[in-house]
C-alpha positions, -999 to +999 in steps of 0.1 A: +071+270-144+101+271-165+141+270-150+157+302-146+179+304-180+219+309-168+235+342-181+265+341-203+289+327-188+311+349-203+302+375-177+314+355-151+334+374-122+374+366-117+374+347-089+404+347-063+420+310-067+420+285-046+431+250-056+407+220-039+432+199-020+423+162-018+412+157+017+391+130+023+376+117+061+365+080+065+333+084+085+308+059+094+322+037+068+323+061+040+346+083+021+337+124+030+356+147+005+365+178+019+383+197-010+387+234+004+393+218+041+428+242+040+403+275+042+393+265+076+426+282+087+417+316+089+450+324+097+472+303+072+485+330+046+472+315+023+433+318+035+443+354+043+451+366+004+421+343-007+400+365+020+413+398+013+407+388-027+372+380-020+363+417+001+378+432-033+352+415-056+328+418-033+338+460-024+340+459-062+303+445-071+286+459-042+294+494-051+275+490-087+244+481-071+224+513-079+193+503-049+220+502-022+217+539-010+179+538-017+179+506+010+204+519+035+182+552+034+150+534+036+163+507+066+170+540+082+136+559+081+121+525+092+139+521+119+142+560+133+124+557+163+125+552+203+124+515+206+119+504+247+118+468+265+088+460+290+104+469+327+114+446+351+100+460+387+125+465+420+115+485+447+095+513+434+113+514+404+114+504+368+142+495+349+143+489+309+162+491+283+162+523+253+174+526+222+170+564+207+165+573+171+203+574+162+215+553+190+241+527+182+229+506+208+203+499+237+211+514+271+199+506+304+173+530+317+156+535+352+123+556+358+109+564+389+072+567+398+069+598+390+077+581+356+110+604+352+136+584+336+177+584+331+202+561+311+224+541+341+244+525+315+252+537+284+273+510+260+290+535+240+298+560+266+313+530+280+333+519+250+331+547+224+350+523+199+308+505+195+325+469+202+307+467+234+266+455+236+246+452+270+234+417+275+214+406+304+207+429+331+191+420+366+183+445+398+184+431+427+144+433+446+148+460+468+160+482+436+195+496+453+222+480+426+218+464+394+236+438+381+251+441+344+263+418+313+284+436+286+299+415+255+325+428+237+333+422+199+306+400+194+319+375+218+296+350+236+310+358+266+300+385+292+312+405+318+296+410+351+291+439+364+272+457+396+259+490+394+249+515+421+212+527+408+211+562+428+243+569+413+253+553+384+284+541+393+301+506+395+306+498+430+315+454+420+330+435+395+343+429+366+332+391+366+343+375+333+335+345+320+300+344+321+274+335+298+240+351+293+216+362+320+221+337+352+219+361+382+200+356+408+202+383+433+199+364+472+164+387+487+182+419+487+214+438+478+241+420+495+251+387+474+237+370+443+241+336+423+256+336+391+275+315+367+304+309+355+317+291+321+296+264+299+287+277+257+315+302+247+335+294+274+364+268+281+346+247+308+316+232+318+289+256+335+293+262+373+273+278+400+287+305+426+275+329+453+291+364+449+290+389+482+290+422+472+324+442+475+346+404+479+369+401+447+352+374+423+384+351+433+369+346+464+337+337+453+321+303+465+314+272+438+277+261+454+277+222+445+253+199+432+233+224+408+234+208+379+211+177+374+231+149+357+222+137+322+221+101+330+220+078+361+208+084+392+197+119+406+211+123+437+231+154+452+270+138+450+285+165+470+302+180+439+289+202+404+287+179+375+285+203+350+314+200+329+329+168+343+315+144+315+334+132+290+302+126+264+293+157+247+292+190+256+290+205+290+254+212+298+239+242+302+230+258+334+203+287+346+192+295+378+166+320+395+157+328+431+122+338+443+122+374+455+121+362+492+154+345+485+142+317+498+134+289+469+165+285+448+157+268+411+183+255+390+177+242+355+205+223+333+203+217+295+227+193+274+214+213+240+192+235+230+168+210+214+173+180+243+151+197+271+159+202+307+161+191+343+148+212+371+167+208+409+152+230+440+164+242+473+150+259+501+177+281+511+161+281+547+172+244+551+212+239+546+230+267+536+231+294+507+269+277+501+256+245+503+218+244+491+202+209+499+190+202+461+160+180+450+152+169+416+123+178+404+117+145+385+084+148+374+092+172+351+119+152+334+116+146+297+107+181+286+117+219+286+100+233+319+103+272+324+098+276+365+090+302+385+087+306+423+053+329+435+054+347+466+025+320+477+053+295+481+043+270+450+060+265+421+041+278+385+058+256+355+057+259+322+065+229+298+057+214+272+063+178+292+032+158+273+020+186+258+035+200+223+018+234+225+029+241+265+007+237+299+011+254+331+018+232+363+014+243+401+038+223+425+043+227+461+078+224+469+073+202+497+058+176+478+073+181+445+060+143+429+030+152+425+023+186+403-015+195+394-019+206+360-037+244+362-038+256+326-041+225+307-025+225+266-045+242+242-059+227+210-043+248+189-024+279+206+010+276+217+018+287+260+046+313+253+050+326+290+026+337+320+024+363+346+015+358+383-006+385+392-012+377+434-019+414+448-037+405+484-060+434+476-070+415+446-108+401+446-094+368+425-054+363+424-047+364+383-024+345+362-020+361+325-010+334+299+006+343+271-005+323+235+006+323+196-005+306+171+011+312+138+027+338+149+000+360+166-002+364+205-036+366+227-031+369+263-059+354+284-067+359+324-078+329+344-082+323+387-049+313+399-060+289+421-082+270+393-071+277+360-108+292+353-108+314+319-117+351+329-118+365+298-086+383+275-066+413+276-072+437+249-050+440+222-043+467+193-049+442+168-036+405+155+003+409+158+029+394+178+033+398+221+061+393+238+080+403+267+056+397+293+066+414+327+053+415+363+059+424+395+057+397+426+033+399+446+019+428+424-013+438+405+002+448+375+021+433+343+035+450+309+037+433+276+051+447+241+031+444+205+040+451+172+026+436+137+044+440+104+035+481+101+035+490+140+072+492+162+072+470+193+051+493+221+049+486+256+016+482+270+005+479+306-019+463+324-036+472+358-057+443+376-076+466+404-088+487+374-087+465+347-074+484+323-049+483+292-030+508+280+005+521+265+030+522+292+056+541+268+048+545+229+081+541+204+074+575+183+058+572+150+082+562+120+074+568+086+062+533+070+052+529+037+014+521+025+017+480+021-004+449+025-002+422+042-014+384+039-010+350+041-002+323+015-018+293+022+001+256+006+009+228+015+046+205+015+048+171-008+037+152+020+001+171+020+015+194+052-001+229+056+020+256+054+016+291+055+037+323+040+035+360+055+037+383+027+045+416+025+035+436-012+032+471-018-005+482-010-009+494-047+002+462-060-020+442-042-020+413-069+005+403-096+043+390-106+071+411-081+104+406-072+103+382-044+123+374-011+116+347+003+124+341+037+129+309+068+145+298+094+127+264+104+150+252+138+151+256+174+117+255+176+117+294+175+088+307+152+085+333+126+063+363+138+042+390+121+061+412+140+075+447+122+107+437+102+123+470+090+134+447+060+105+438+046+092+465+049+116+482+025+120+455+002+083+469-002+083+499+000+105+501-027+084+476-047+095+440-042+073+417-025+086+397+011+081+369+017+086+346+051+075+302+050+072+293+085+084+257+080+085+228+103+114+229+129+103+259+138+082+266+164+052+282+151+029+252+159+045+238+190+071+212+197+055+187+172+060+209+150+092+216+158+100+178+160+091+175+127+117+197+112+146+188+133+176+157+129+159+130+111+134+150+100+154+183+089+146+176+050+109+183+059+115+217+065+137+220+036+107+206+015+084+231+030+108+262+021+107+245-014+066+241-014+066+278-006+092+288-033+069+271-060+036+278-046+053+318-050+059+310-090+031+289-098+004+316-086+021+341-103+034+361-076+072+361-085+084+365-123+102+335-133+138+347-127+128+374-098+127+349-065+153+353-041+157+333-008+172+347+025+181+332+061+204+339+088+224+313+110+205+282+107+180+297+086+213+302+066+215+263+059+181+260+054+186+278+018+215+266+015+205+238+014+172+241-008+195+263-032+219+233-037+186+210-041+168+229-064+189+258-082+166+266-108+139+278-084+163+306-073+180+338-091+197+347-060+203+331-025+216+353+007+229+327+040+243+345+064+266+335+095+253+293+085+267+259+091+271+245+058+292+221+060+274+193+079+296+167+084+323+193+110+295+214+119+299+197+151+338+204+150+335+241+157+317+271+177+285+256+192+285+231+169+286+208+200+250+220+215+233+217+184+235+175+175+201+171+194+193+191+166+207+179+138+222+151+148+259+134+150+287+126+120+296+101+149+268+078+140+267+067+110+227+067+098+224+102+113+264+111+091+240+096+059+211+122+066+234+148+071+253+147+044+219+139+023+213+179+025+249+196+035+250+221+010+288+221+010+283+185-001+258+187-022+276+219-046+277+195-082+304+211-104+290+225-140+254+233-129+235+270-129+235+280-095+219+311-084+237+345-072+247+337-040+258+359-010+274+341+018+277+367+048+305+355+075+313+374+111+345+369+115+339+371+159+311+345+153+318+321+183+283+301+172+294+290+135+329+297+124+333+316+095+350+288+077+315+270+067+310+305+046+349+303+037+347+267+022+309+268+011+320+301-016+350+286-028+333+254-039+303+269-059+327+293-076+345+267-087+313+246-094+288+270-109+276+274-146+260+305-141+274+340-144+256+350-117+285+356-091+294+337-056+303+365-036+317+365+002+305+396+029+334+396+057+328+414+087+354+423+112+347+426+149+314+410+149+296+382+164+270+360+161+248+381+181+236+417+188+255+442+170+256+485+169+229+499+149+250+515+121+270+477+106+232+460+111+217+486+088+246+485+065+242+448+068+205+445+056+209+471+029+239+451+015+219+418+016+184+435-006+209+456-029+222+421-034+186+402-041+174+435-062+204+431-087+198+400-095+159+399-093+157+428-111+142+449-090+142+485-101+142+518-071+113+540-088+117+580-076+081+583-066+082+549-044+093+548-010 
């Protein structure tokens, strides 16, 4: 395969100046330029002009890309349909969330059993301006109030607050301050658990107890919740969470069995570092004061809990199994859990369902599987762990969302593959039937096919890439996207992806590597992309870029690479290794500059991942792939669209800031460095209207420079 030839440079763009200062940080015993360290000041005057400079050229080149109005018409069509969440039972009602054709955002919805349904909260009825999104959402068991997380402006905090189900109207709160799900509502309608601070806040994670209709001032700290990271295990009197001084402050989630009785609490230092699970039974102590146990056995992994209305504890970790097991504890003897769904060979435990209706012959559990990508659920006997056979399913896509109701006979699960919307399905033990709870509508999807690449990494690793083509071009050289993520251990699916779909439709081919630090295979796999390890993944992405040109599927200048947030640095990074692979490279909202990542936004949760600048081996490994420090000045890089949120709590938009200016002083190429800015918008969920505008931006962006031409008679 031969090096995509530079243009003439000639045709380079006027870039908006920026002179490199001459920082430099001693770190770890070495010397760490940092030449465009003055663009982390978003607000200096000078960062502003150099911004509003860079929207111009980017305004200015966005407009001449003749696809854009053929892909904001096509995300669209593809995504002009009812999308709905599996329902979470209370009482005898259901409550999910919908999201209509030409809806900006989800809403929060509650049917009856009749199966009649109506909106409880609307998002942009309650903040026309679209700036606010609905987060988590949790009714208490008896199905009387719900309570409600908004975020506002893409922040990562959320506001709390209670609804009144019959009639729609808030009857408690606001609650600031609160992160993401966390509320656990105490057997009934009168008081739940919920916390306060910890990632995207100013302070460490805390637990509290709320009594409905008391002002949130007055609501009680419960101590001793979260499980210290080191030492020994013992209930002090007092929250830790927060009060050391090395690292961040954990994490902390908690969840109450539906009798309000068993109270689980589990606290994280990172997203990649596992957990540690405390219990209390609320009928011993009291609900201010909950007498906590560690539940040491399951130290050393990530352990999912969930208290049964038999009284034991179902776990799932992945505690001495990469691919997950499923443990059974009894709370009074906690030491000594029985393993009832043992790991599987190959398939990785996403989630499970208790399914222990007294009227049922055999109580069920559902498990919940992947591998690859594609989800199988299987029943076995609850009491044994004995395979009874699997659901069916509509075909070899993803699952997710996996619902029940305690003590119930029935569960709900969504599916979708890469030309069928996420549809809710529901299953019914006493008759043993599947079906569609609630279908999405029908949207018009273009005629494509579907496959895997099979290849392998330098090191003789498997790998394999989903690909997307259209169905009449089922072999052959197209314009190529290829996309990854590879961190977090969170996989890539064949689920539907309105993107590829019209990258396809409208003749390219996409493509998605599911790389190691991903979670496709299990925590091994995951492991084996993550800190010391991170260049594996980069070397897979890179496997699957070539494997792409040398069988032909991508002309020689037509592959373009694409990932978002940490995905974002994974092309980054193998763009800055190996330019000539690439005609055009789109990161979006990515840490790029590796040696501060840590410095900013939740750069603090994420060394278990990629490790610290603070020692100096792990500094050497970081820096051996941080794109920022890898940009060489005089070489051809690729076009390159950096996309930065200027909300983003998670990565500041100064890696994107600092990352453009030093390959448009760098490059060769005239292909252009171009910056996407984005006002009042996070990290996270967003309104319907800037994410479509968002992803037609990005493949109007990889068809103009992979030269992929919008054809009247194709999608």
């Amino acid at each position: 395969m031969m090096p995509i030839d530079p243009l003439d440079p000639a045709g380079r763009p006027e870039y908006p100046p920026v002179a490199p200062g001459d920082t430099v940080d001693r770190l770890g015993g070495r010397d760490v330029p940092d030449p465009y360290r003055a663009l982390e000041d978003a607000d200096a005057p000078a960062t502003r002009e150099w911004s509003a400079g860079q929207r111009r050229l980017f305004d200015r080149l966005r407009d001449g890309w003749p696809t854009l109005d053929a892909f904001r018409t096509a995300m669209t069509r593809l995504t002009a349909f009812e999308h709905l969440t599996s329902p979470q039972l209370a009482g005898d009602l259901a409550f999910f969330t919908v999201r209509g054709p030409a809806d900006e955002h989800p809403a929060l919805a509650v049917a009856d059993p009749s199966g009649a349904r109506r909106i409880l909260f609307d998002p942009h009825r309650h903040d026309p301006t679209g700036l606010t999104v609905l987060g988590g959402w949790t009714p208490d068991p008896t199905g009387t109030l719900v309570a409600v997380q908004t975020a506002e402006g893409g922040a990562e905090e959320y506001t709390l607050r209670v609804l009144d189900v019959a009639t729609g109207r808030t009857v408690d709160g606001p609650i600031t301050g609160c992160p993401y799900g966390n509320v656990a509502w105490s057997g009934g309608p009168d008081a739940f658990y919920h916390v306060r601070g910890g990632p995207g806040g100013t302070s460490g994670a805390r637990l509290y107890l709320h009594r409905i209709g008391e002002h949130p001032a007055a609501d009680t700290e419960v101590p001793g919740a979260a499980a210290p990271a080191d030492g020994p295990d013992h209930d002090t009197g007092h929250d830790t969470a927060g009060d050391t001084d090395d690292g961040p402050a954990p994490e902390l989630d908690v969840l109450l069995g539906a009798d309000g009785r068993l109270l689980v609490a589990a606290t994280a230092d990172g997203l990649s570092s596992g957990n540690r699970v405390r219990i209390a039974d609320l009928a011993v102590g009291t609900p201010e004061k909950p007498d906590w146990r560690p539940l040491t056995a399951l130290d050393g992994g990530w352990s999912s809990p969930w208290p049964a209305s038999d009284g034991l504890l179902y776990v799932l970790t992945d505690l001495d199994a990469d691919r997950g097991r499923i443990l059974v504890l009894d709370p009074a003897a906690p030491e000594r859990p029985r393993t009832l769904v043992p790991e599987h060979e190959h398939e990785v435990l996403e989630s499970f369902a208790v399914l222990d209706d007294p009227g049922l012959p055999v109580p069920l559990l559902l498990v919940l599987r992947s591998t690859g990508g594609h989800g199988r659920i299987t029943r076995h006997d609850l009491r044994t762990g004995e395979p009874l056979g699997a659901l069916p399913l509509p075909g070899t896509g993803v699952v997710t969302d996996l619902t029940f109701r305690q003590g119930g006979h029935e569960a709900w699960f969504g599916y979708s593959d890469p030309t069928t919307p996420e549809t809710v399905h529901h299953y019914d033990a006493h008759r043993g039937t599947t079906e569609v709870w609630r279908a999405p509508g029908t949207p018009e999807v273009p005629a494509v096919l579907v496959s895997e690449l099979r290849c392998a990494s330098p090191d003789g690793t498997g790998l394999t890439v989903l690909l997307t083509r259209p169905a009449d071009r089922p072999t052959g050289p197209l314009p190529t996207v290829l996309q990854g993520y590879g961190a977090f251990g969170e996989p890539q699916v064949a689920d539907y992806y309105a993107a590829a779909l019209a990258w396809a439709g409208l003749g390219g081919q996409f493509a998605v590597a599911r790389v190691r630090g991903g979670g496709e295979h299990g925590e091994g796999w995951h492991r084996a992309g993550m800190r010391e390890h991170k260049q594996n993944g980069i070397d897979d992405f890179l496997a699957a870029a070539r494997a792409l040109h040398d069988r032909g599927l991508c002309p020689p200048d037509g592959l373009g690479a694409f990932g978002q947030s940490a995905g974002g640095l994974l092309v980054a990074a193998a763009a800055t290794q190996r330019p000539g692979l690439f005609a055009a490279v789109a990161a979006t909202a990515a840490p790029l500059d590796m040696a501060r990542y840590e410095l900013s936004g939740y750069g603090p949760y994420w060394t278990d991942e990629f490790g610290t600048r603070e020692d100096p081996e792990e500094l050497g490994r970081l820096l051996d792939y941080s794109p920022y420090h890898r940009v060489t000045a005089g070489t051809a890089y690729p076009a390159v669209l950096l996309t930065a949120f200027e909300d983003d709590a998670r990565v500041d938009p100064l890696h994107a800031r600092k990352m453009c200016a030093a390959l448009q002083r760098a490059t060769s190429s005239a292909r252009p460095v171009l910056l996407r800015q984005e006002a009042g918008v996070g990290h996270g969920a967003r309104a319907r209207t800037g994410r479509l505008a968002y992803f037609a931006d990005v493949l109007a962006f990889q068809a103009e420079y992979l030269g992929l031409s919008v054809h009247s008679d194709r999608f």
